[in-house]
Structure formats: structure tokens, C-alpha cells
N, C-alpha and C positions, 0 to 999 in steps of 0.2 A: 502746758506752760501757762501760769497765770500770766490774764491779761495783763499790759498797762498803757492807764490811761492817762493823755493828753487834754487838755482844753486849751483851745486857740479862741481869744475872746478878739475878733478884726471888728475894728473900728476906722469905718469911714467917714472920715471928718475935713472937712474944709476949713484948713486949718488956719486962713487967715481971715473966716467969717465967724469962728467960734474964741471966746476965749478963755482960758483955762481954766478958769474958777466955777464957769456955767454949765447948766443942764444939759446936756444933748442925750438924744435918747434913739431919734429914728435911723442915726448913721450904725446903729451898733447891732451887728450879729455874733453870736453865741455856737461854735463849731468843736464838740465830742468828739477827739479821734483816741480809737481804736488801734495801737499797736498789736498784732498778733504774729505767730509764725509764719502765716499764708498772706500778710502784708497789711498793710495801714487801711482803715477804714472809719469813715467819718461821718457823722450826720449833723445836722444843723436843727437847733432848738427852737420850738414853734413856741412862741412867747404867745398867752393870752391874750393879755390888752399889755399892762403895760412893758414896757419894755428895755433892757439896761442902760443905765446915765452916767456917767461921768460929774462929780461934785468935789469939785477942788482939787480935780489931781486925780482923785480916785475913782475908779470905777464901781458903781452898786448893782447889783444883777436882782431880779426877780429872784427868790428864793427858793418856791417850790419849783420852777421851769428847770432850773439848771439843778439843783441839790438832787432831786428823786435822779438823775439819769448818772448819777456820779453815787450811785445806789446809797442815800442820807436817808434815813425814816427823820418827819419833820413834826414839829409839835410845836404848839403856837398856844401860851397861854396869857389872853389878855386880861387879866387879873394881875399881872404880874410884869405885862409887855416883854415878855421872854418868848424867844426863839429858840429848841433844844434842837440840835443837828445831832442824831444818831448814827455809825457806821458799825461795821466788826472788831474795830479798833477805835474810836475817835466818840468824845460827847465834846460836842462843842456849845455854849451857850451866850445868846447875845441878848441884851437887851435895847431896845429901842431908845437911845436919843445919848445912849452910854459913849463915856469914849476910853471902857475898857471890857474884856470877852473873856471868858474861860475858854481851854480847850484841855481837856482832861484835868480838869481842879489847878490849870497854872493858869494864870493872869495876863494875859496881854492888852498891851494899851492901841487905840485905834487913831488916824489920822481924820477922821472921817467919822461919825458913827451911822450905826444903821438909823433905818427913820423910813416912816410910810408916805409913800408916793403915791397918789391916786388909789387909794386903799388896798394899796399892797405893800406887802416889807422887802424892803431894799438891803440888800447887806453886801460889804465891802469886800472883794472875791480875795482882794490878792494877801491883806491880811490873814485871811480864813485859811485859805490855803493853804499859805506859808506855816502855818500853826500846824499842821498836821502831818509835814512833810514833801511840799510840791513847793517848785521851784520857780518863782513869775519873772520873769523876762517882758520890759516894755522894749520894740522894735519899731524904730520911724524909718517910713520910706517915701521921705519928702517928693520923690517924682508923682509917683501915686498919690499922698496923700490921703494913705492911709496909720492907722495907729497899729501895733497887733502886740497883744498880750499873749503870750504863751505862757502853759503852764506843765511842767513835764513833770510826770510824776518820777523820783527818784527814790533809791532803795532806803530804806529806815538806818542810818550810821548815827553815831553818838555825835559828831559835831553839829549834824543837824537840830539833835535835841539838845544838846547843849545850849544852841544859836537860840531854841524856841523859850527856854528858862527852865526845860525839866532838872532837877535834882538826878545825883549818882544813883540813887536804891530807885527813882521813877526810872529813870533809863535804865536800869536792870530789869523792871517790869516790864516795862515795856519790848524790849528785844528777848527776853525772853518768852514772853506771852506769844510774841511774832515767832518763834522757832516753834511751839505748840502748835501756833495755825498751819506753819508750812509743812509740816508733817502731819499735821491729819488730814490735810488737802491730797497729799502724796498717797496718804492711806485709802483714803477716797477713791482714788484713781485706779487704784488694784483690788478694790472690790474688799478691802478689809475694814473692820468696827474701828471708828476713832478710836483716841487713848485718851484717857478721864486725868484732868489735874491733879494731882495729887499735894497736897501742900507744904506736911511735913514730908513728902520726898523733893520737893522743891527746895526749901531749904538747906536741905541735905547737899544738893548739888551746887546752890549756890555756896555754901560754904567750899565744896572742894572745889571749886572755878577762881573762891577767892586766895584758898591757898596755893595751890597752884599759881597764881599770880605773884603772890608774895614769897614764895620760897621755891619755887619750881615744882616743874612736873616728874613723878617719879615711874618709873617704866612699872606695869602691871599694876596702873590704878591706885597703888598706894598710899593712903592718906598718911601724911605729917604728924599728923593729930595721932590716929591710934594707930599707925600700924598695919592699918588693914585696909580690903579692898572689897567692894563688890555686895555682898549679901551681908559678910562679920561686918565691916563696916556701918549700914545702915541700921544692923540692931544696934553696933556700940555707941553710934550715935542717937539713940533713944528709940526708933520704929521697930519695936517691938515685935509686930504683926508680922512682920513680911517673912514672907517663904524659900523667896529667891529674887534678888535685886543683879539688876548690871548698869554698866555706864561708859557711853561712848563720851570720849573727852576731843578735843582740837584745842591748838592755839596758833594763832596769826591770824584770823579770817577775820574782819571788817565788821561784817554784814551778816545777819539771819540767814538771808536767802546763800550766800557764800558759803555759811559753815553746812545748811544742810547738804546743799550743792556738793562739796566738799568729801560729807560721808557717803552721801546716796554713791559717789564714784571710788569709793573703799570697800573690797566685799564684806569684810568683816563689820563695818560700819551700818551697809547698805542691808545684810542681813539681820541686824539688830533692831535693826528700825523695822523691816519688814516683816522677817520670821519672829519677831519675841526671843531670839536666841540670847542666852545670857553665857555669861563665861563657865559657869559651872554647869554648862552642855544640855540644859535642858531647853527643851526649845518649844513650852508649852506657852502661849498667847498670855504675853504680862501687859494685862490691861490699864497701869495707873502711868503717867509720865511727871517727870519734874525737869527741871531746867532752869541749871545755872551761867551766869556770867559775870565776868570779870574784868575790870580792863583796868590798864593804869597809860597814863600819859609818858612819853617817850621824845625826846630832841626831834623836834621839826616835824611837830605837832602828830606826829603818828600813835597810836596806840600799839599797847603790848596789850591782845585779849585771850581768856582764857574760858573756855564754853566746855560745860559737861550737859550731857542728856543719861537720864537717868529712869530707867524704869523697871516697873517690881508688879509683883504678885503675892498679894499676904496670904492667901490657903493655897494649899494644898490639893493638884488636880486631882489625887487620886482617892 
């Protein structure tokens, strides 16, 4: 089960000694938890020297303290006062004194910008965050008097990316780049070879997720367009190469992690993904994957999605 991870950024402040436009830095610990099956686990961030502040509202954390443990490769080019935040998913880039950030080539504007604090770079968590999919909650417990920032990682949904300013074809990259990962992580796990991208089989599938959307789904795979399903298909649609093609399809599911969810508990599904089983019964290891999706808006703000996985083998095993 992949992890998922939490940040509780508690902040102990005296709150009628501080006031809310000022620095404070020594009240604020920085706490990693660890959600897993065998229960919650937490550790607390050793800050170098300096240590996170609060500057108008917003919180700035140490960069490299808290990014490397939220696994960020970090890159710092002072030519250019740019920050590059690396992940499996995620380039986020900020510049120093900016008071706007990339995070995958969209543009977000800052409350706050980063900026170096006792020669270190500061950067504003709850923005950052929120750009990539994590949810910030500020929490006052005026007996206590303390602050707490939570930050809960939640599943990758299109409103989210919508809320953060990605485009309709970005959010199709996106969630489906994420049903790639979730499945070769699964493959992983059973001791089987990832499956390789495939691009024009990606397309392929994005198109039948989109018709499927637009005209319905037809029982045995059936594309609208020609006719055909499965292997005929993918040549009639130009891939030429391929030898033997199949496609697991859904519609309703949310979320990446849902729809694999989904097929992993259909045998025929679960098989496809696992064994390389294709409908035309060979069940010889189709190493390329693609993957489509489709969604359209629905009364009371729901989506109707439609999600195809799609994978092929261009020669011939024997």
C-alpha cells in the first residue's frame, strides 16, 4: 500500500506577544507523519540553524530541511535565484523575491514570496503545497496557544487541478501519467518488468476514453470511429507495428488510484494488467502501456469519467 504523507507544521506562539505580520521563528516545529497500514508514524525535522517563520500571515520553512524528507531533489541556481523542487510527479520552481512560482509550467501567484533569511531560502509551504495536490488546514487552539498547520496529502481528482489552474489535455496528462505509476508500482510488487510508455498507444486510448465520453460505451470494446476493437483497431487507427493490442476500459471512478483499485478487484481486469492477457487469448508479456482519459462535467459539479488502459506488443514472440 503506498504510503501517504502528512506534514503537521505546530506552531507555538504567544499569541498576544507576537503580531501577525512579524518574524517568529523559534516557536515553530516542523512534524512528518507517516500514514501506513500498521498505523501512523511521525518524526520531527532537525532544522540546521535556521529555522521556519511566519511573515505576514504565512508560513516560510527551510527548504532543503523539510523538501528532501517529502522525497524533493532540490536545485538551487544562484545565477538565476531559482529554486527547482523535483518529485515523480511535480517540478515546482520558485524564484527569490517573486511573487509568482511555477509548478508543472502553470503559474501561481504568492502572498508572500520566498526570500533568504540568514543565508538560507525560505519558501512559503502552504502555497507550494497546495500547487501539487496537498490540502493546508490552519487550526487555532486558543487555550494552548498554539497554531497548527496540517497538511494531508489527498488523492490527485480533477477539481483539485482544476482549483490549481491546469488546462483539460494537462489534467489528462496528468491522471493518466498517475494510472502509469500506480501500475507499475503494483507490478513491482509481484516481482514483474514495468510497462514502457508508449505514445502513439497513448493516444489511441485517449481517443477511445474520449469517445466513450461523447457517445457511449459499447459492449466488446467497440470503437464508434471504426468499428473495431482491440488489435484491428489499433492498426486502423495508424499503429501499424503492433502484433496484438487489448484495453481495459471503466467509467465512474474519480481518481487514478480508484479506477486501478477498481480493475486490480475484476479478474479479467486484474489479469490483464498482470498476466499481459489480451482478448485475442494470448497471454504472452505486452510490454508497451498507454492510457486514456476523459471526463465531462455533470449537475452538481460531479464528473462523468471514462478511462481506458491499453497495452500492445508490436512483434511477434515466436
Amino acid at each position: 500500500m503506498r504510503k501517504i504523507i502528512s506534514v503537521i507544521l505546530v506552531c507555538c506562539v504567544a499569541l498576544a506577544a507576537m503580531p501577525f505580520g512579524a518574524v517568529a521563528s523559534e516557536w515553530i516545529d516542523v512534524i512528518i507523519l507517516n500514514q501506513t497500514d500498521e498505523g501512523n508514524r511521525h518524526a520531527t525535522v532537525r532544522f540546521s540553524d535556521q529555522r521556519p517563520v511566519i511573515i505576514d500571515g504565512r508560513t516560510l520553512v527551510p527548504i532543503r530541511d523539510v523538501f528532501e524528507q517529502l522525497n524533493y531533489n532540490i536545485d538551487w541556481n544562484a545565477d538565476t535565484q531559482q529554486v527547482t523542487l523535483t518529485s515523480d510527479n511535480n517540478i515546482i520552481i520558485v524564484t527569490i523575491d517573486s511573487e509568482t512560482f511555477t509548478t508543472n509550467d502553470v503559474t501561481h501567484t504568492l502572498d508572500v514570496p520566498a526570500q533568504i533569511i540568514n543565508d538560507r531560502t525560505m519558501l512559503p509551504i502552504r502555497a507550494l503545497l497546495e500547487s501539487v495536490g496537498y490540502h493546508v488546514v490552519w487550526e487555532e487552539n486558543i487555550t494552548s496557544r498554539t497554531i497548527i498547520i496540517r497538511v494531508d496529502y489527498r488523492p490527485l481528482s480533477v477539481q483539485r487541478l482544476q482549483f490549481a489552474g491546469y488546462s483539460y489535455s494537462q489534467i489528462q496528462d496528468i491522471l493518466e501519467q498517475e494510472v502509469i505509476r500506480i501500475v507499475n508500482e503494483i507490478r513491482v510488487e509481484y516481482g514483474l518488468p514495468v510497462l514502457t510508455f508508449h505514445p502513439e498507444l497513448a493516444e489511441i486510448a485517449r481517443y477511445r476514453a474520449q469517445e466513450s465520453t461523447d457517445y457511449g460505451y459499447i459492449t466488446g470494446h467497440i470503437s464508434h470511429l471504426t468499428g473495431l476493437a482491440h488489435t484491428a483497431h489499433a492498426r486502423a487507427m495508424g499503429l501499424t507495428d503492433v502484433w496484438v493490442a487489448g484495453e481495459n476500459w471503466h467509467g465512474g471512478r474519480q481518481t487514478p488510484q480508484a479506477v486501478v483499485d477498481s480493475w486490480m478487484n475484476s479478474p479479467g481486469h486484474y489479469e490483464f494488467i498482470i498476466s499481459g492477457h489480451s482478448t485475442s487469448r494470448h497471454s504472452h508479456h505486452l510490454p508497451y502501456i498507454g492510457v486514456g482519459v476523459a471526463f465531462q462535467e455533470e449537475n452538481g459539479g460531479s464528473f462523468n469519467f471514462n478511462w481506458t488502459l491499453w497495452l500492445m506488443r508490436p512483434d511477434s514472440p515466436w
